[in-house]
Steps between C-alpha positions, in 0.01 A plus 500: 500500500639845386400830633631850421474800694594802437608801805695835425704650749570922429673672738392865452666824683633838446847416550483141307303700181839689429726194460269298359540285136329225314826276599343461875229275384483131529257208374557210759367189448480232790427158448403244780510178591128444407539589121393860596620825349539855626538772307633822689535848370809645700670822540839440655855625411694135494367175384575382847248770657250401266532124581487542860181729479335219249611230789371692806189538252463131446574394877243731561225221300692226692627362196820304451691625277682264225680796247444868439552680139638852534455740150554849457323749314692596193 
């Protein structure tokens, strides 16, 4: 059984506006042990922020986690 779900995460603020660029966001995908897929949206400035947001995300559903896909925006 597959299901996909999609959440953004924008992190909005007067200070963050001025530095911001299209290379902060992330499409995350994290698959589980269950066949299940999750599909985050995720602004972040490493691929290692945006995978630990997408984890704490997916611990969140008490899901266990088999491998997570981290993309950029080009």
């Amino acid at each position: 059984m597959t299901a996909t779900v999609q959440t953004s995460i924008f992190c909005h603020s007067r200070l963050y506006n001025k530095r911001y660029f299209s290379g902060n966001l992330y499409t995350v995908y994290v698959n589980t042990e269950d066949g299940e897929s999750h599909e985050y949206e995720i602004e972040a400035n490493t691929f290692a922020e945006a995978t630990k947001q997408a984890e704490e995300m997916a611990y969140g559903l008490f899901t266990d986690i088999t491998y997570i896909e981290v993309y950029q925006f080009a």
